[in-house]
C-alpha positions as CSV (number, residue, x, y, z in Angstrom):
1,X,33.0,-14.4,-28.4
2,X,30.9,-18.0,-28.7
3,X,29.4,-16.4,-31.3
4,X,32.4,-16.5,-33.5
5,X,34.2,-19.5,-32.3
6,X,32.0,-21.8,-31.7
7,X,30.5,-24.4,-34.7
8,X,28.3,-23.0,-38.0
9,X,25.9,-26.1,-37.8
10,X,22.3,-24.5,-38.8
11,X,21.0,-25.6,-35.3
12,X,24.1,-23.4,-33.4
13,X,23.7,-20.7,-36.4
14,X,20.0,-20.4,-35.1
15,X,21.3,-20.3,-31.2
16,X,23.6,-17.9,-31.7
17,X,21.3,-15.4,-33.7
18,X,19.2,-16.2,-30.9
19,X,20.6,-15.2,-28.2
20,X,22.2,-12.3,-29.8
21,X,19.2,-11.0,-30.5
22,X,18.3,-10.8,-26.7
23,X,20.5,-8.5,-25.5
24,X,19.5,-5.5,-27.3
25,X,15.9,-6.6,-25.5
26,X,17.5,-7.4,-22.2
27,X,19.2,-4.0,-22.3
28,X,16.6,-1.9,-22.7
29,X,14.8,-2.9,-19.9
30,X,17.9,-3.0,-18.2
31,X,19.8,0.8,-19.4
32,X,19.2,4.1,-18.7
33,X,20.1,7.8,-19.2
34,X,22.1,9.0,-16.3
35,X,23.9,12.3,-15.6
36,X,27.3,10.7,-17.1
37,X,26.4,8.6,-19.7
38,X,23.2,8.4,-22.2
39,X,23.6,4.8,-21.6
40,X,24.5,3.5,-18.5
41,X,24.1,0.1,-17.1
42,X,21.7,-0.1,-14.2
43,X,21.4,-4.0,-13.9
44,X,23.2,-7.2,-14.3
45,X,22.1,-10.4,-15.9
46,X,23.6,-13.9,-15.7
47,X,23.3,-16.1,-18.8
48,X,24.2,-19.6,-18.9
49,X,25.2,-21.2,-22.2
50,X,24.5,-24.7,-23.6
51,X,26.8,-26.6,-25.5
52,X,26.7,-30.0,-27.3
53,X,29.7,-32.3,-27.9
54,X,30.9,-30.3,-30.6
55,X,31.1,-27.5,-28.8
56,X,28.1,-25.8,-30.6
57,X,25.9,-23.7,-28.5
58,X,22.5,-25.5,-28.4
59,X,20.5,-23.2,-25.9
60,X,20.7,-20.8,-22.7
61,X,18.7,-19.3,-20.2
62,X,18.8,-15.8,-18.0
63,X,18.9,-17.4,-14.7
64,X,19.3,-14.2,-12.6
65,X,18.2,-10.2,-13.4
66,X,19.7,-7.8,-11.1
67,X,17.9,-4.6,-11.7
68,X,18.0,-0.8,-9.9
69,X,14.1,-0.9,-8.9
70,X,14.5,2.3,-7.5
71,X,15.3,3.3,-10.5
72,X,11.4,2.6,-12.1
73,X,9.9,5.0,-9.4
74,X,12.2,7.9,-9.2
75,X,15.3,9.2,-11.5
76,X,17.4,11.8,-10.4
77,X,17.6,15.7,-12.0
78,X,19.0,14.9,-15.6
79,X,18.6,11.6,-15.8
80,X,15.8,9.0,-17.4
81,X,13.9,6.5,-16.5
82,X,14.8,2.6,-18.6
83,X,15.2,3.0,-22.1
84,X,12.5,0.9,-22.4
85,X,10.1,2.9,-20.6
86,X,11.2,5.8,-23.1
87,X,11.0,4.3,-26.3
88,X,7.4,3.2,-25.2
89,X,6.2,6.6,-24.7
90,X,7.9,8.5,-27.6
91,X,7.2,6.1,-29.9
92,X,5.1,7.2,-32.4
93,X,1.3,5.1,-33.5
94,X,2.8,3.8,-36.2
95,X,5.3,1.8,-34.1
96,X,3.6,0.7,-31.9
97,X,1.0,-1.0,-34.1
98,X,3.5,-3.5,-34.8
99,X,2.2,-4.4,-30.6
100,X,-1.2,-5.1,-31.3
């Protein structure tokens, strides 16, 4: 939603690429396979928003992660572990070159 209502400037352009680019990131340390859905929500994340006097966003910060720890040391019959835990481990050599 701030993303398209808020100002073009190149500064808030930059922002909002920013911090749309985190989600997919903060999700997949944050989602997981469950017995009802392949992509289920297991934590909860406040961000707060920045804005200038032109009601341009101009930065943010995840003050708060809320996460199912249990979650990292045991998964029920069916289900998965984080995404992120996952896509680490399937991933193939080439992939994860781009880590080094």
């Amino acid at each position: 939603y701030v993303s398209s209502v808020s100002g073009s400037s190149s500064t808030a352009n930059q922002m909002k690429k920013i911090i749309l680019e985190c989600n997919p990131l903060l999700e997949s340390f944050g989602n997981a396979k469950t017995v009802r859905n392949n992509n289920s929500s297991r934590f909860g994340k406040y961000l707060e928003l920045y804005f200038n006097d032109k009601a341009e966003p101009v930065g943010g910060s995840t003050s708060n992660f809320l996460l199912e720890k249990t979650r990292v040391t045991h998964q029920g019959r069916g289900e998965r572990n984080f995404h992120i835990f996952h896509q680490l481990f399937t991933a193939d050599s080439q992939t994860l070159q781009h880590f080094d």
